[in-house]
N, C-alpha and C positions, 0 to 999 in steps of 0.2 A: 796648583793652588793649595790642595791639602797638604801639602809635603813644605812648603811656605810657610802660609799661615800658620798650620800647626805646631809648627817648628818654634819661628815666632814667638805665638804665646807662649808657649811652654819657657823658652830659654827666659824670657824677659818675668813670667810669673813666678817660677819656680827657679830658675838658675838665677839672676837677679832680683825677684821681689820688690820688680817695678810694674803695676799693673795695666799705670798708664800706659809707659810702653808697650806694653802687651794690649792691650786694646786697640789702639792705633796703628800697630802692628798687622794686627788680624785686619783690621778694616782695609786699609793698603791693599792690602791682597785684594779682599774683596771687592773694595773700588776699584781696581786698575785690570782684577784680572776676570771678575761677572758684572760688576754692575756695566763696564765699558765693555763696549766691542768695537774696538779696532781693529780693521782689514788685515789680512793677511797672513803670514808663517809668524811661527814663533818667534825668528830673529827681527819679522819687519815688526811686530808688534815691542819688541823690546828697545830697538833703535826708539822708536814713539815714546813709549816711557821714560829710556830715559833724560831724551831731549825736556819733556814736561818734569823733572824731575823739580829742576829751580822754582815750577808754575806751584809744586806741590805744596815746597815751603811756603811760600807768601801766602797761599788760602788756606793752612793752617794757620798760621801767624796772626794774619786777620780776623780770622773766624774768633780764636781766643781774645785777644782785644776788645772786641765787638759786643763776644756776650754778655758784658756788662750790666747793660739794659735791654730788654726788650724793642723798642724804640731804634738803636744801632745796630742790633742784629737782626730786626728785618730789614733796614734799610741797605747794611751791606747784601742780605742776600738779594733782593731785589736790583743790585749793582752786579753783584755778582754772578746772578742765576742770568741773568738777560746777555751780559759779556761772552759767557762759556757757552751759550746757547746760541748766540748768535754767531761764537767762533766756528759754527758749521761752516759758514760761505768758506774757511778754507781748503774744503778737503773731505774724503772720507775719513780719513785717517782725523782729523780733531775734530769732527763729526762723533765721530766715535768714542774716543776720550770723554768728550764732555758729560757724558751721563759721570763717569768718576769720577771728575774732578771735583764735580757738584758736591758729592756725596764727605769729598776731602773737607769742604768751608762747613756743609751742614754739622758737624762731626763735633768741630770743637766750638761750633755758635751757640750750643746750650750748655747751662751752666751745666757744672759748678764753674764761678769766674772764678779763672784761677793762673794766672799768668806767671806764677812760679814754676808752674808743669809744662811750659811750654819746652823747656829743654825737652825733657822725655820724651812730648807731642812729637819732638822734631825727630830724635832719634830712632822713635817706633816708626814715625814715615818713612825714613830714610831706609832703614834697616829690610821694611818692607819690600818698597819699594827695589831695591836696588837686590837681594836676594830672589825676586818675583823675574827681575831681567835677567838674572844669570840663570836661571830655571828655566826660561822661556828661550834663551839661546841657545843653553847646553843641551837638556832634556826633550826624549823624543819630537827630533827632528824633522820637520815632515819636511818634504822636495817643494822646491821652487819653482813657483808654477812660471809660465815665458810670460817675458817680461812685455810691455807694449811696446817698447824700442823693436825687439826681436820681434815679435807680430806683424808691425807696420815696416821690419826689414822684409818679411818673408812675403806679404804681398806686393812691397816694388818690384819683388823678381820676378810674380807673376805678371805684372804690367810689364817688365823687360822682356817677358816671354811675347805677353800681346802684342807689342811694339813690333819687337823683330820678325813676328808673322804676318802682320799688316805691311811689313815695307819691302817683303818678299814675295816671289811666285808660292800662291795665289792670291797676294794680295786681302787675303779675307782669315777670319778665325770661325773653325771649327763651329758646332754644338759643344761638344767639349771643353775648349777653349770658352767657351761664354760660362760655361757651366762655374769652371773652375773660377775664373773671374769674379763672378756675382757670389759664390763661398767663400773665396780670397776676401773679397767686401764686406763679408758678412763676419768675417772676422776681428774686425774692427769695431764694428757696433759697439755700444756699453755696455748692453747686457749679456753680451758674449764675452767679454773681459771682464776678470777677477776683479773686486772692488779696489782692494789695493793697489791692483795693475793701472787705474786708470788716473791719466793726469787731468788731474782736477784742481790742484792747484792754482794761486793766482800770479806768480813769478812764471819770471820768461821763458825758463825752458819748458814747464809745465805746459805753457800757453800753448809754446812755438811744437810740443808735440802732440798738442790736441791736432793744433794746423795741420799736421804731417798726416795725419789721421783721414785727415777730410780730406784735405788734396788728395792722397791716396787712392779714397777710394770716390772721387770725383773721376780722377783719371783713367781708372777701370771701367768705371761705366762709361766715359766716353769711349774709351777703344773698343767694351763693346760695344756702342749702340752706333761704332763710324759706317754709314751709310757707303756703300758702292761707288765708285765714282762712275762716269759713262761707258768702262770698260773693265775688262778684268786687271787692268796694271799701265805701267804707261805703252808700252807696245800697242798693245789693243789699243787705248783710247787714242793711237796717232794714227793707228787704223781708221776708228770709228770717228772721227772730227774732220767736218771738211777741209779739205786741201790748205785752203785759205790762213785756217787756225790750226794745222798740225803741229808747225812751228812752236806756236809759240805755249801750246795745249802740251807737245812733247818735254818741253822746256821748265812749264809750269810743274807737271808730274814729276818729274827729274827731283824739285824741290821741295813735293810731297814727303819722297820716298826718304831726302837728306832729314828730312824734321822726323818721322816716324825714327829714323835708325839715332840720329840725336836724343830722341825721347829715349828711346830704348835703353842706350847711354848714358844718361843722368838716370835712370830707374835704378842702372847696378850700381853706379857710384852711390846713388842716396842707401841703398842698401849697406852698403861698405861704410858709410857715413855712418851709418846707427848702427852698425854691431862693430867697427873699428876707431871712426870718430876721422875717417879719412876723410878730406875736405874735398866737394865734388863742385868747387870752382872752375876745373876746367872743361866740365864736360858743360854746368851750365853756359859759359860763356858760347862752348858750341852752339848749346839748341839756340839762344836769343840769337847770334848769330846768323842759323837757320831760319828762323823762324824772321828776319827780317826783311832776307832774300824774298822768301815766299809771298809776305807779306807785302812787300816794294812790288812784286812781280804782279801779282793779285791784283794790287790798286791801282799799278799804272794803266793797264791794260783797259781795265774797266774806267776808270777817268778818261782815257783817250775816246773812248765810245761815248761817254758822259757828257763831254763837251767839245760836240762838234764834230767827232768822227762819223755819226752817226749817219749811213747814207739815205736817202730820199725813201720813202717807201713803196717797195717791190721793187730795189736795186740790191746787188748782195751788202752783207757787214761789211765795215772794214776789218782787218787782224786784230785781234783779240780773244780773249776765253770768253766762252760761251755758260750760261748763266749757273749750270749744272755741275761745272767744273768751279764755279766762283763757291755755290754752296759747299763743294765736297771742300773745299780750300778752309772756308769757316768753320768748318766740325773742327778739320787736321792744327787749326790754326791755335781753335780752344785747347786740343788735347796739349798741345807746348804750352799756350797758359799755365795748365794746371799743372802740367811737370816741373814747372817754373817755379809754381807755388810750392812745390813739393819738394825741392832741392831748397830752396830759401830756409824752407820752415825746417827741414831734417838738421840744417848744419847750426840755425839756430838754439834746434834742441840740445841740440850734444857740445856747442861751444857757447852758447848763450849771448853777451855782449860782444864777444871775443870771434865771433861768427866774419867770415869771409867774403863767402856770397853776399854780391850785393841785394838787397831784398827790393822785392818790388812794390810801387808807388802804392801807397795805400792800404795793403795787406796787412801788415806787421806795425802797426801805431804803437807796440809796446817795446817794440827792441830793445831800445836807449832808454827806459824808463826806470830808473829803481823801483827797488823792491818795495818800497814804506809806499813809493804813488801808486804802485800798480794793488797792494794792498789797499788803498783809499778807493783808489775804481772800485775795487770788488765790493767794499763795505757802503760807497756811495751806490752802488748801483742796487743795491738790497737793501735801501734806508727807507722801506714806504709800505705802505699796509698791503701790497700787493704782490711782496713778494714775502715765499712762504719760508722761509728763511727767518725775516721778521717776525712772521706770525708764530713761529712757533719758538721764537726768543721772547716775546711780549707774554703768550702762553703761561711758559713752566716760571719765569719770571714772578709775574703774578701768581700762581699758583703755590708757588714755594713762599711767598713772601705770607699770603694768607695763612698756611700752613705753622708760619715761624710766629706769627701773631696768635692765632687760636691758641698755641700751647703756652706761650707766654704770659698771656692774660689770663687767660683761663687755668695757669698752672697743671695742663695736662701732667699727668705721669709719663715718662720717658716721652716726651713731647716729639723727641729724634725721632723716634718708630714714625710719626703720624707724618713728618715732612718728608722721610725717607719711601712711607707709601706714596705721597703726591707728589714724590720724582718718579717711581716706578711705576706706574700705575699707569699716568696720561698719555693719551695718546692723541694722534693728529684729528682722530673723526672721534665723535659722538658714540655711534656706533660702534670701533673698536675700544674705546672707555669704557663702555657700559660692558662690553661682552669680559676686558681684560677685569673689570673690579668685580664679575663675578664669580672667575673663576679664585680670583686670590680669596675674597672674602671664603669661600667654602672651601679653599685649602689653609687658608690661617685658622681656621675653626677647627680643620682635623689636628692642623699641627698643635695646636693651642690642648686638646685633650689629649691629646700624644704627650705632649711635654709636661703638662698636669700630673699624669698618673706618674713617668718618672720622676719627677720632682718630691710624687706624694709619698715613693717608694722607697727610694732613693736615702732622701730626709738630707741631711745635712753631711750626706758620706762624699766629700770633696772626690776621693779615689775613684768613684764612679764614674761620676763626670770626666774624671781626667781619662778614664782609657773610653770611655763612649763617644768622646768628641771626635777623637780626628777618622775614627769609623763611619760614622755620621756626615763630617764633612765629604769622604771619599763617595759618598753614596749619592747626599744632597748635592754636591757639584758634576757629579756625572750625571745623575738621571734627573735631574732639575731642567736644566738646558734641553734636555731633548724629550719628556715628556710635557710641557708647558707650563705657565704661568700656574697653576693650581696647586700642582708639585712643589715648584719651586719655593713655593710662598710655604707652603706648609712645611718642608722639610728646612728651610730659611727659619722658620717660626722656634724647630726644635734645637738647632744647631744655637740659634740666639740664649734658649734659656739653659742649655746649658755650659755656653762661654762665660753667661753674667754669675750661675751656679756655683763657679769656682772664683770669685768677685766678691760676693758679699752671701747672706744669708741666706739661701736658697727659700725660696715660699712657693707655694703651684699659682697664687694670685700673679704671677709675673707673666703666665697664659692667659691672665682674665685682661690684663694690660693690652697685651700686643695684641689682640682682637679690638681692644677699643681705639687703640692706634690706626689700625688700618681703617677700621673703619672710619677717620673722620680723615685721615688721608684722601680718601676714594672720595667719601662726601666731596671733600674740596676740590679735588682734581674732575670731577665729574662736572660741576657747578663750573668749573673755568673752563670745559670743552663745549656746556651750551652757550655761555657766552663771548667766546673769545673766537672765532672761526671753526664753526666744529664739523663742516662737511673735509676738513681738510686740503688735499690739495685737487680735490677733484673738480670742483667747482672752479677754483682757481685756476686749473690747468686749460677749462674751456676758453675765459678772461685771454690769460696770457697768448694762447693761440690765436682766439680771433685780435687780438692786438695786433699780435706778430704779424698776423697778414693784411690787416689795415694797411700799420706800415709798410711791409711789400709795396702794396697798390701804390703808395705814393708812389715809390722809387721807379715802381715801370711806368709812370705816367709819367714821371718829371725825367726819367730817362729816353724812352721810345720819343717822346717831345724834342729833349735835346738833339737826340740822332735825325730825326726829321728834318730839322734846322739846320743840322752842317753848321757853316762858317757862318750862316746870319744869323743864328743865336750866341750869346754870349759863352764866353769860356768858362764854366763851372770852377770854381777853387775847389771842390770837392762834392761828392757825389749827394745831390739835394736828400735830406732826411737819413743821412747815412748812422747818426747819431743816435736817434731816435727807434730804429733799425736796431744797431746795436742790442740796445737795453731791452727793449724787446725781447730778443733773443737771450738774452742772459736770465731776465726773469721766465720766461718760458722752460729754459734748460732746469731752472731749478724748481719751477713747479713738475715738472716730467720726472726729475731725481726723486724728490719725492714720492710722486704719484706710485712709484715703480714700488717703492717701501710700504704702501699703505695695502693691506689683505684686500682685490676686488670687491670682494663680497663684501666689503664693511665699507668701502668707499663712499657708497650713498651716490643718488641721482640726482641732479640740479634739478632746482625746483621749479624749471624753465622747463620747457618740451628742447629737448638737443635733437641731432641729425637724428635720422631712421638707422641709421646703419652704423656700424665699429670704424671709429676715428684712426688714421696711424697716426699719430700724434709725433714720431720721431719724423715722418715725413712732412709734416708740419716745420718742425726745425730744420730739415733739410732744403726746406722752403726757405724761411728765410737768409741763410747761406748760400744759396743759389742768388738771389735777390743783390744780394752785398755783394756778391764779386762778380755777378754781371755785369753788374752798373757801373760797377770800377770800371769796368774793360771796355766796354760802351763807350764810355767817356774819356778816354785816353786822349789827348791831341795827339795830331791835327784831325778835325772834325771837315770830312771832305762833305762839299755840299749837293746833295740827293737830289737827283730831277723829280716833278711836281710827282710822277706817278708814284716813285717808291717812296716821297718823302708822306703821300697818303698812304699808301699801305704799312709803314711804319706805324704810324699815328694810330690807323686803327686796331692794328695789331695791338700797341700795348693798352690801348683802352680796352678792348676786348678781355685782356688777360687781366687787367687791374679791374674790370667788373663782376669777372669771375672771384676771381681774390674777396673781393666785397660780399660775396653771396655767398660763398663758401664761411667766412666769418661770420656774417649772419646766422648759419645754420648751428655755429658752433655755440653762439652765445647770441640768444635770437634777444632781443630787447620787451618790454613788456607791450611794444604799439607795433613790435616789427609785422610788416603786412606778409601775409601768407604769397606766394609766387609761383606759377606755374613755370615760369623758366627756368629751363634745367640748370640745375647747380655746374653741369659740365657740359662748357661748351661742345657741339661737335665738330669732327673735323673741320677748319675752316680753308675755302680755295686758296685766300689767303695766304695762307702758309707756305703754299707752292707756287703762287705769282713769282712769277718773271720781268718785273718794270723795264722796261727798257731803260738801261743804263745805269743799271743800278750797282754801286760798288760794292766791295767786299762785305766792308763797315754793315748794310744792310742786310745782307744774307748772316752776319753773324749776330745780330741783333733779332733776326727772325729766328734761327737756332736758337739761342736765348729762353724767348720767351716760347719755344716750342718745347723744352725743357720745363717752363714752369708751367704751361699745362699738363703735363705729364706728371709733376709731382701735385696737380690739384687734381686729376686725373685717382693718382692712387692716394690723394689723403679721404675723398670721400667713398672710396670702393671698402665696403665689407673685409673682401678677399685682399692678398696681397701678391695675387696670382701678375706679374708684369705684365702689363698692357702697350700696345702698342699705341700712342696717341703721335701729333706734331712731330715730337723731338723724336719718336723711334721709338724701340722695348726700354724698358728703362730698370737696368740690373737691381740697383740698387736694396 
């Protein structure tokens, strides 16, 4: 930045005795490479730059037009500051930019109107700009951290490890093996991955490698938490099954063991997929394949018992699996599911539209979708005072537009200073505003008689100024950044009067300025964090979750319903509230993004009483992605139909778990009449879960898996610790 900008002014003040350019120059810098923080290495940050390079002209261009009147230049920034603000929903990475961008339009929005200067505007931005990217690619280099492609290849190969040791003698994985698994998973997480690293974007491959993401580590936690079957391998269990069912029990195993080595299979190819772009078409085709056999095998079996096979009672079964083999069938059955999902989403990431694998029903609603729709999802789905995306576009919005008025009307002095602190300044809470405007205000006061005395000392010796400055900048840009906002503002304060120093007529009242600048910045940006959502996203983050699991409830209710019914319920076109689900989760994720950005300690408390104990809040969103793709798979036709016993024990299974869902939401975001409750927020174990209905098919044991899973994640949303617990669905890695 110093070796830039300083470069910059200097060539364009003194080598050309253009000062405009030189001003605009230096700011470029300063915009693109401290006021923004965009993720990542120097080169990813430069590719960002200078894709916005085209963004830069036009909010210059504008910003001069504008300043005309008072009147058009707060109205553009108000257009303006809300646009850049709200271009967060794309990304970290324009997340990031938009503090600079801003700083691009406020720059030439105050006068002097002067539309002659705009050539030079344009030149000093460009000049900056594009000087600032070849700095940040050439110039120490730092290494590139692995990338999420490579991350989410390196834990398929530990699910290919799990795989090929589940389908082997012993049939079982280690301590070790689970260990490694659940840190494999743990590698995926968000806040385990570099910001830059993570797809966050709203286009398809971004999407399709969030998916890969989750299937991923879906899939590890089911192979670790696959439960026993009635023997140690199929040997044993043709041992241990009577005579009657060795048959068809050795048979059924036989097709266990073909789906585990199928999974295993599609783990390495999805791996090869994302670090070569090799298409793992045929190994999926294998496991569905597999997984159909098993599937066919499973239901027939149990259908024949269902209807009609069923012998008299205290006469033996007829041939069939027995009800412990139908469960262990429903874990192995899941684990292909989610390999399934996992092979889809890996080849969509890396080929996009261009993808092979056929994707499965339901998962992937954006495949075929351009880019301008699947950017309207994202911007429709953050269009509402509820998610914090908007709020904190409506925020700086309004704050900057006030800002651009006080100085206009009131003819502030260098007016810039005062809208430039009410960008820097606000923040998402109350609490962190108040604490950041107090360290700036008592560092622009040092800086401000820091640059007094040199000014007073100095006098009108240009020379000074010119070899102090880029000394100054080397100082202020390194220990700014990393001793705080107090610093930065002060050393910010001195570096300013002596830019403007070698500009016009130096006077020390230009320290008496920039202190009254900031100050009615802060005034402003303070006044629009108590009015405008100021506990930030903490309070919202409570909203969003117990939303999210409302919705949940629905889904298991209007699903565990479905599956009851069988063939005398009607066929669902789609999984009931799966919509609503959705956005849920989308607003959820982005109040969590947030959350994660805002200091705990300046968070602040809902003004509600919340649970007694520490929320995981990412098991919350795990929640409801377990929700969505159960239900899918619940509802898959043919819907075979449940005799009376399991079609109750479905039923109240999932109203059990969607009541829990309900309470657990309650405690999250309890309402001003909610009635206090002694009934435990967490179910305990129910017999339920291990009933046996006589004749009960596949469909129903993988529907009690299911929701023995989302006990388990309501299990660990309301537990303090995040120590695995063994509930319904088993330990649960995650």
């Amino acid at each position: 930045m110093t070796l830039v900008a300083g470069g910059c002014f200097y060539l364009f003040r003194y080598g050309f005795d253009r000062p405009v350019a030189a001003i605009y120059a230096l700011f470029t810098v300063v915009a693109l490479g401290g006021l923004s923080r965009i993720p990542g290495t120097g080169r990813q940050q430069a590719a960002v730059i200078l894709r916005l390079l085209p963004v830069c002209w036009v909010l210059v261009t504008v910003g001069t037009y504008l300043s005309v009147r008072t009147w058009t230049a707060a109205v553009g920034m108000l257009v303006v500051g809300f646009t850049l603000a709200f271009s967060a929903v794309g990304g970290p990475r324009l997340a990031g930019a938009a503090p600079g961008l801003q700083l691009l339009y406020i720059l030439p929005s105050f006068p002097p109107y002067d539309p002659g200067s705009l050539g030079d505007r344009l030149i000093g931005t460009t000049t900056g700009a594009v000087l600032f990217v070849a700095a940040e690619a050439l110039l120490f280099r730092e290494p590139a951290p692995l990338s999420y492609r490579e991350r989410a290849a390196r834990t398929a190969l530990n699910a290919e490890h799990c795989a090929t040791r589940l389908a082997a003698p012993p049939y079982a994985l280690t301590d070790t093996d689970v260990r490694a698994a659940r840190t494999a998973g743990q590698a995926l997480r968000p806040l385990n991955v570099p910001e830059a690293e993570r797809p966050a974007g709203p286009g398809v491959r971004d999407r399709a490698l969030t998916h890969t993401g989750l299937a991923i580590r879906t899939l590890l936690s089911r192979l670790a938490q696959l439960p026993a079957g009635p023997g140690a391998g199929p040997a044993a269990r043709q041992e241990t099954a009577p005579d009657a069912t060795a048959g068809p029990v050795r048979e059924a195993e036989l097709g266990v063991t073909a789906v585990l080595r199928a999974v295993a299979a599609l783990a390495a190819a999805t791996a090869a997929c994302l670090r070569a772009g090799d298409s793992p078409s045929a190994e999926q085709e294998a496991l569905a394949a597999a997984r159909a056999r098993l599937s066919e095998a499973s239901a027939g079996t149990a259908a024949t018992r269902a209807h009609g096979s069923l012998p008299p009672e205290g006469t033996m079964r007829a041939p069939g699996l027995p009800p412990a083999v139908l469960r262990h069938h429903a874990a192995v059955l899941e684990i292909a599911d989610a390999a399934l999902a996992m092979g889809a989403a890996a080849d969509l990431a890396v080929r996009g539209r261009h993808a092979t694998v056929e994707l499965p029903v339901g998962h992937f609603w954006y495949a075929r979708s351009p880019d301008p729709v699947l950017w309207w999802h994202r911007m429709h789905g953050h269009a509402g005072r509820r998610s914090v995306f908007f709020q904190n576009a409506v925020r700086m919005a309004l704050a900057l537009t006030a800002a651009r008025l006080v100085a206009g009307v009131d003819t502030l002095p260098h007016g810039f200073w005062a809208t430039l602190a009410t960008l820097t300044l606000t923040r998402t809470t109350l609490g962190a505003t108040w604490s950041t405007i107090r360290l700036a205000l008592a560092g622009t006061l040092a800086g401000a008689l820091v640059s007094a005395g040199i000014l007073i000392l100095a006098g009108s010796g240009t020379a000074v100024y010119a070899v102090l400055l880029p000394l100054l900048m080397l100082f202020a840009f390194t220990v700014g950044p990393v001793k705080g906002m107090g610093w930065a503002q002060g050393l910010f304060t001195v570096t300013v009067a002596l830019v403007f120093a070698q500009l016009a007529q130096p006077t020390w009242r230009l320290a008496e300025v920039r202190i009254l600048d900031v100050l009615v910045g802060s005034v402003i940006g303070a006044v629009f964090g108590v009015l405008a959502w100021p506990r930030g996203a903490h309070d919202e983050m409570r909203r969003a979750g117990a939303e999210l699991l409302r919705r949940a409830a629905e889904i298991v209710v209007a699903t565990s319903a479905s599956v009851a019914g069988g063939a005398a319920s009607p066929a669902p076109s789609g999984v009931p509230g799966r919509r609503s689900l959705q956005r849920a989760v989308i607003l959820a994720e982005s109040a969590y993004a947030q959350l994660q950005s805002e200091p705990p300690a300046l968070g602040g408390r809902g003004r509600r009483a919340g649970p007694p104990h520490v929320v995981d809040w990412q098991e919350t969103l795990i929640t409801g992605h377990h929700a969505l793709w159960g239900s899918a798979r619940m509802l898959e036709p043919p819907l075979a139909e449940l005799s009376p016993a399991a079609a109750e024990s479905a039923g109240t299974l999932g109203e059990r778990v969607a009541g829990r869902m309900l309470l657990v939401s309650a405690a999250l975001d309890p309402g001003e009449d909610t009635p206090a409750t002694s009934v435990p927020l967490i179910d305990p174990a129910l017999a339920a879960f291990s009933a046996e209905p006589p004749g009960a098919p596949r469909r129903y044991y993988a529907t009690v898996a299911w929701l023995g899973s989302l006990m388990t994640d309501l299990r660990r949303i309301a537990h303090a610790d995040h120590t695995p617990e063994a509930g319904p669905g088993g330990a649960d890695g995650r």
